[in-house]
C-alpha positions in Angstrom: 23.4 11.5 -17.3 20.9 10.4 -20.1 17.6 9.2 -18.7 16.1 8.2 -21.9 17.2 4.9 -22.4 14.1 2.0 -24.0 12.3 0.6 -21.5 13.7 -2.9 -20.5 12.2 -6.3 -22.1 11.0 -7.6 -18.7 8.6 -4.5 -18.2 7.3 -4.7 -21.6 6.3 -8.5 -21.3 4.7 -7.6 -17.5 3.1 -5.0 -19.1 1.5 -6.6 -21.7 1.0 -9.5 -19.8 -1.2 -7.6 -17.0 -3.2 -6.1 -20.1 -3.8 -9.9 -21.9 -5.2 -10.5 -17.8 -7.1 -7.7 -17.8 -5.5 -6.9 -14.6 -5.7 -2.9 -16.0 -8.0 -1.3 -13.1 -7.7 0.0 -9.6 -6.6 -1.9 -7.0 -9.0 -2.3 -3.5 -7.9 0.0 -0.8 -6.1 -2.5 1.3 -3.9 -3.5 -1.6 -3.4 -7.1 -3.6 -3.9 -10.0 -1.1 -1.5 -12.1 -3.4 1.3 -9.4 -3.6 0.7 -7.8 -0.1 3.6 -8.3 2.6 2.5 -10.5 5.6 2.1 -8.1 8.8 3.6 -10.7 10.6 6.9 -11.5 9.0 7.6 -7.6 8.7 10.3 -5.5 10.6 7.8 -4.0 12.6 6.3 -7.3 13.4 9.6 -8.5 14.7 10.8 -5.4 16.5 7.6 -4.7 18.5 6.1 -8.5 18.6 3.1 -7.4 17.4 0.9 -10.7 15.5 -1.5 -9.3 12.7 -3.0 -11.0 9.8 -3.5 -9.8 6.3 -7.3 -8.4 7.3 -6.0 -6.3 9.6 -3.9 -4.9 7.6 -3.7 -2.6 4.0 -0.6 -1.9 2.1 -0.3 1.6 0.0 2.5 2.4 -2.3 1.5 6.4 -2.0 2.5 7.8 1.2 0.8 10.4 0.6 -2.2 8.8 -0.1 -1.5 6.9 3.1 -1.4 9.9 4.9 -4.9 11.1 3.4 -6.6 7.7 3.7 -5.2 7.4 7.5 -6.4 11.4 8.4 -9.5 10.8 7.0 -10.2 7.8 9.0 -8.7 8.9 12.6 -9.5 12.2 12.8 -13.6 13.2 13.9 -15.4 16.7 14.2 -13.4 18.3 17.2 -10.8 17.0 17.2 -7.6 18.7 17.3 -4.6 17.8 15.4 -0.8 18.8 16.2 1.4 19.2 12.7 5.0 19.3 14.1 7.4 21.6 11.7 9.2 20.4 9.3 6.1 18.3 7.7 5.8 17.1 4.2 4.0 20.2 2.2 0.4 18.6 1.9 -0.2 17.3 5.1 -1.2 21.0 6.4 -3.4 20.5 2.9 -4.7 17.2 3.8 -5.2 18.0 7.8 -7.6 21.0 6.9 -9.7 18.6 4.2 -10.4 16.3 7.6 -13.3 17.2 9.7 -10.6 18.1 12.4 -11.7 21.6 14.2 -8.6 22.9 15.1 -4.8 22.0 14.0 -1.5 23.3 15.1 2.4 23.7 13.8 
């Protein structure tokens, strides 16, 4: 299978598009209002009836800087976290950057 192939006409014109907008820097933590998916019209939303507006809300396209970004927030001095095995290989990683005291697999 050859992976080189040009890159298509509709990604070069968004490209230089967001460039001409100067839409070229990080994004805010909780993600592009505009682009975001509504927390209420989502599966989750649906399944478990839950009602939460786009504030409430933030929208990564990294899971693993989910992960990091959700740790980092939950987890306090002392507290203990539980790593069930099979995990994804930087989660032990991003568990022992926390403030967490003790953790467990």
């Amino acid at each position: 299978m050859n992976r080189h192939f040009p890159t298509p006409r509709h990604i070069k014109d968004a490209a230089i598009a967001a460039i001409d907008a100067n839409f070229t820097r990080y994004t805010v933590v909780p993600g592009i209002p505009d682009v975001a998916p509504r927390p209420s019209s989502s599966a989750i939303a649906c399944d478990f009836g839950s009602d939460y507006d786009i504030s409430e809300a933030i929208f990564n396209h990294r899971r693993q800087a989910g992960a990091f970004n959700t740790i980092q927030v939950l987890v306090d001095h002392g507290d203990e976290v539980i790593l069930p095995v099979p995990y994804w290989v930087s989660f032990k990683d991003i568990i022992q950057y926390a403030p967490a005291a003790r953790w467990y697999f």
